[in-house]
Structures are given as C-alpha cells and as structure tokens.
MDAnalysis code that builds the backbone (N, CA, C; Angstrom):
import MDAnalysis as mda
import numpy as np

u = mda.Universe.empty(225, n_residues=75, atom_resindex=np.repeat(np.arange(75), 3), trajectory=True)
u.add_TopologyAttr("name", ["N", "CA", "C"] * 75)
u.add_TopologyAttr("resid", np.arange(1, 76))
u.add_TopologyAttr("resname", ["UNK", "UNK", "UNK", "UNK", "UNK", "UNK", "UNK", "UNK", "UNK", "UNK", "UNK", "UNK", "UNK", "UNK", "UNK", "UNK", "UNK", "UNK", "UNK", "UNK", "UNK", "UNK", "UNK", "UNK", "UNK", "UNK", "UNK", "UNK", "UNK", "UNK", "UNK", "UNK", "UNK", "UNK", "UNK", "UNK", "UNK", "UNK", "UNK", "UNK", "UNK", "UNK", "UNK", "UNK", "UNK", "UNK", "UNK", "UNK", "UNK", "UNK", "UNK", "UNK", "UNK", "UNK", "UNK", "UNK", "UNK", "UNK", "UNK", "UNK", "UNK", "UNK", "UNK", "UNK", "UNK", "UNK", "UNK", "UNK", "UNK", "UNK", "UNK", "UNK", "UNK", "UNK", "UNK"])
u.atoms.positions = np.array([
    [-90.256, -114.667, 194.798],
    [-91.694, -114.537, 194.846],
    [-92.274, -114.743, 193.454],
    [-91.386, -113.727, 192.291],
    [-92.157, -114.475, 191.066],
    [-92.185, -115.904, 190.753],
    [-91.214, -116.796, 191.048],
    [-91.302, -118.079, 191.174],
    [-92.357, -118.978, 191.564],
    [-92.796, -118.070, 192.266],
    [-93.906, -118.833, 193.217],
    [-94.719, -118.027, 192.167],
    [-95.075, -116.949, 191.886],
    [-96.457, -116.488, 191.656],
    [-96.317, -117.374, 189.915],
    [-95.568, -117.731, 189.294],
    [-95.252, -118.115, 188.460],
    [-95.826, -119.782, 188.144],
    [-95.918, -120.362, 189.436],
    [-96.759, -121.928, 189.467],
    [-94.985, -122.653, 189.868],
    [-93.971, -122.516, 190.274],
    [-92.907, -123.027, 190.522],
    [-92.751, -123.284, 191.960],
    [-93.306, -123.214, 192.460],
    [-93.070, -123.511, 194.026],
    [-93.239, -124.809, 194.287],
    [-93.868, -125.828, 194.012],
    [-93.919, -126.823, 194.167],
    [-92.673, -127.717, 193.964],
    [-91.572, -126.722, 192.801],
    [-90.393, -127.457, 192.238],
    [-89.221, -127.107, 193.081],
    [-89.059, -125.890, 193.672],
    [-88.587, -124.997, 194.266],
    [-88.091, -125.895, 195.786],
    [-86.643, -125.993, 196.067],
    [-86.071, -126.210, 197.549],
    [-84.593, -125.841, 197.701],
    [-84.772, -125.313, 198.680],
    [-83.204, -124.998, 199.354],
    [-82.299, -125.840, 200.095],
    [-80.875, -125.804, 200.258],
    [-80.129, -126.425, 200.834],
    [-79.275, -125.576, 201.181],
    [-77.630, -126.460, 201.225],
    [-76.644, -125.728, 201.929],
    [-75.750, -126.412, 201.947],
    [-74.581, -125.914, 201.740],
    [-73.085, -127.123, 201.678],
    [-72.084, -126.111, 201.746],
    [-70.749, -126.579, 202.452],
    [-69.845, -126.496, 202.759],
    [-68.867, -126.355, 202.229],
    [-67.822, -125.773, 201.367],
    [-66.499, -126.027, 200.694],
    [-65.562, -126.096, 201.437],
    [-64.092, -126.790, 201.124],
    [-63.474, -127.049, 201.748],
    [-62.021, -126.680, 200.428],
    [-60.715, -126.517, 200.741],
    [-59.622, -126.819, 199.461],
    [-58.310, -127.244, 200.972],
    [-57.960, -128.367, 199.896],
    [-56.667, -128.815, 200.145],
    [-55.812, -128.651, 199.118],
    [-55.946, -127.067, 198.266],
    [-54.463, -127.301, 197.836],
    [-53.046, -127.067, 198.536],
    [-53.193, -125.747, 199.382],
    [-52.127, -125.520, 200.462],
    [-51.827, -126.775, 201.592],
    [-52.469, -127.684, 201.526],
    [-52.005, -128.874, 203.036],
    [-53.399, -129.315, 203.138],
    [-53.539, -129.257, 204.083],
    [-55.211, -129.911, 204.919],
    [-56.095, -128.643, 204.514],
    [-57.365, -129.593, 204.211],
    [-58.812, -129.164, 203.735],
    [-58.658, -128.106, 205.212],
    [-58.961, -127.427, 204.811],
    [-59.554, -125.824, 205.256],
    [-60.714, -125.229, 204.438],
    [-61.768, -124.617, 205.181],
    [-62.482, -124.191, 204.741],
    [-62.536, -122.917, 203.434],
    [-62.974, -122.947, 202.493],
    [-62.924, -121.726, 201.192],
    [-62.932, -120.464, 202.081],
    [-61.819, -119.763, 201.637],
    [-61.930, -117.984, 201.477],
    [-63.481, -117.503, 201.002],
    [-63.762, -117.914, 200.331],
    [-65.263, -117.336, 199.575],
    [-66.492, -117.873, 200.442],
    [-66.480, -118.358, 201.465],
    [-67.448, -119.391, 201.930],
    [-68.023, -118.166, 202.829],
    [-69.534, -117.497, 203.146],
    [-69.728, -116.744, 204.241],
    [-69.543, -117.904, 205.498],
    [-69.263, -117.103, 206.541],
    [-69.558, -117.591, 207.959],
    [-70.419, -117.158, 208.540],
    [-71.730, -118.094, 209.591],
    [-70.938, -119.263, 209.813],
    [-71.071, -120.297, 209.280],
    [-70.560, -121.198, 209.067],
    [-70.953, -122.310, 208.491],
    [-72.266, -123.156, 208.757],
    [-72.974, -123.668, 207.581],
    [-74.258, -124.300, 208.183],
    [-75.494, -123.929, 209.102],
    [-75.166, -122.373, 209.186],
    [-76.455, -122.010, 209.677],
    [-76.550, -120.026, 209.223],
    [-75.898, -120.452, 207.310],
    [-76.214, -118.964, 207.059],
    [-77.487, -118.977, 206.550],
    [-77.610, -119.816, 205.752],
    [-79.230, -119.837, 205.117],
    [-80.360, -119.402, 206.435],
    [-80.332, -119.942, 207.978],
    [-81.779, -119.579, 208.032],
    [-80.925, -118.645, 209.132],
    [-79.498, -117.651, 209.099],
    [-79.378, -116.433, 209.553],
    [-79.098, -115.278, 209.161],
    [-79.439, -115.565, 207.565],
    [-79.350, -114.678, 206.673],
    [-80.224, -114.892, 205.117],
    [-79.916, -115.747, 204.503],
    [-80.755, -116.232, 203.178],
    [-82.031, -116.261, 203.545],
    [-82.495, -116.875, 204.375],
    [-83.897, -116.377, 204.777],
    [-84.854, -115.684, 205.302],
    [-83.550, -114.809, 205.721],
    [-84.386, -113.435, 206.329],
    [-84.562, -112.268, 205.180],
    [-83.310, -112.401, 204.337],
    [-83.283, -111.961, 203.319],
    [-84.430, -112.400, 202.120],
    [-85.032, -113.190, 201.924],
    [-86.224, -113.882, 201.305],
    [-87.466, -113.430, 201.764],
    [-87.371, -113.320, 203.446],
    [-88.444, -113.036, 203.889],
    [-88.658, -111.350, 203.472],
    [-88.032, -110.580, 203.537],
    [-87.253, -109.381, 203.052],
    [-88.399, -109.130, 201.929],
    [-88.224, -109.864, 201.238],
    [-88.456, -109.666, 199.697],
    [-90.063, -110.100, 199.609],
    [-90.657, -110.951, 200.327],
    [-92.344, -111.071, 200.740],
    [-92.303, -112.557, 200.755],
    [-91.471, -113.325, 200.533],
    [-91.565, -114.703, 201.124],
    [-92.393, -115.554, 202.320],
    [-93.171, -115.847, 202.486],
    [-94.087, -116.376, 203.903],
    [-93.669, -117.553, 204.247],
    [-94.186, -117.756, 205.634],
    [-94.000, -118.949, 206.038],
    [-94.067, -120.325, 205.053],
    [-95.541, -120.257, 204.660],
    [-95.694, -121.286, 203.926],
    [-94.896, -121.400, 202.303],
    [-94.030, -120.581, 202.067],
    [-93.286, -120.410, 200.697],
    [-91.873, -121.662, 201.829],
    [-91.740, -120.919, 202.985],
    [-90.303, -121.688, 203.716],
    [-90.651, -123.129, 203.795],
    [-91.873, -123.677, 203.993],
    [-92.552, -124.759, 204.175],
    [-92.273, -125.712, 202.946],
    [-92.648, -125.408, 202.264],
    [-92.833, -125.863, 200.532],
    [-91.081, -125.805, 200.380],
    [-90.787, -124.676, 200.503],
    [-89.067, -125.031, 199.879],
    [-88.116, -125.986, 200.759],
    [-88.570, -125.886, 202.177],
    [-87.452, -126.473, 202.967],
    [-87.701, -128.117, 203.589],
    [-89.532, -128.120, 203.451],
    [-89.840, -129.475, 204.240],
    [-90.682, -130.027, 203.141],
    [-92.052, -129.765, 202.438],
    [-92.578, -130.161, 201.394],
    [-91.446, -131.077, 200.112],
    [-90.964, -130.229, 199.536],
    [-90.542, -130.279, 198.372],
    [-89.563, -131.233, 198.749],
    [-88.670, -130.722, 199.672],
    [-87.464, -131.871, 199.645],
    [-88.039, -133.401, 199.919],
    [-89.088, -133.509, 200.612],
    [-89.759, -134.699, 201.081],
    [-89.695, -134.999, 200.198],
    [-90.574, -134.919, 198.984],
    [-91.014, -134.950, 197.968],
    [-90.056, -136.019, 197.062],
    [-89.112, -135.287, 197.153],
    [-87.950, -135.395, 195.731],
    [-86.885, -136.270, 196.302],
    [-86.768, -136.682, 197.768],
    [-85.589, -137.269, 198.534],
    [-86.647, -138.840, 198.970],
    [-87.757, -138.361, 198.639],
    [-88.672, -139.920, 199.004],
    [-87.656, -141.746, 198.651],
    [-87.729, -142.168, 199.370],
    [-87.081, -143.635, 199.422],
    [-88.584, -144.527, 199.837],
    [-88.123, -145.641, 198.306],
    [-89.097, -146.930, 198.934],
    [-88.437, -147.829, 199.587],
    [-89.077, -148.293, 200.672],
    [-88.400, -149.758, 201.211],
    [-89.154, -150.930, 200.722],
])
C-alpha cells in the first residue's frame, strides 16, 4: 500500500513462475516451491494483499494495466 500511496503503482506488477531441479534425475518440482502450483498468487498472495488494504483497482493496475503496458508488442 505504501507503494501505491508513494506514486509507484503505475510501475508495480505481479507474476508467477514455477521451479523445477534436475539434480537427482528428472526435473521435479523445488522442495521450497508453495503448492499449488500456478494458482498461489490469487489463493493466497492476494488475499494476503487484500489483507493489508489493497483494492480492486490496486489488483487491476498490478495484474492487467501495468503488464499491458510493459509487455506491449508493435506489429
């Protein structure tokens, strides 16, 4: 939230990725990784955000705004 109250929200986006280790044999997923995979952020990180006074429109700006933004492609 200070981020935002700070003028940073506009810079501000979330993601999410996966680890994997193949040193024992075949890629298996990290010991350290929460489960489940790929859908902890909006069943936990963001409830936890919201938690903290986060609003809709803060989820907006970080998850659909911003990335637009910064992932833009010209053809």
């Amino acid at each position: 939230m200070r981020l935002f109250d700070a003028g940073y929200g506009e810079r501000l986006t979330l993601g999410l990725d996966w680890a994997f280790d193949n040193v024992t044999g075949p890629f298996i997923p990290c010991s350290w990784m929460p489960l489940p995979p790929y859908v902890y952020l909006f069943t936990n990180a963001l409830p936890g955000l919201r938690e903290l006074g986060l609003q809709e429109r803060h989820f907006q700006a970080m998850l659909v705004h911003n990335p637009a933004r910064l992932l833009a492609c010209r053809s």
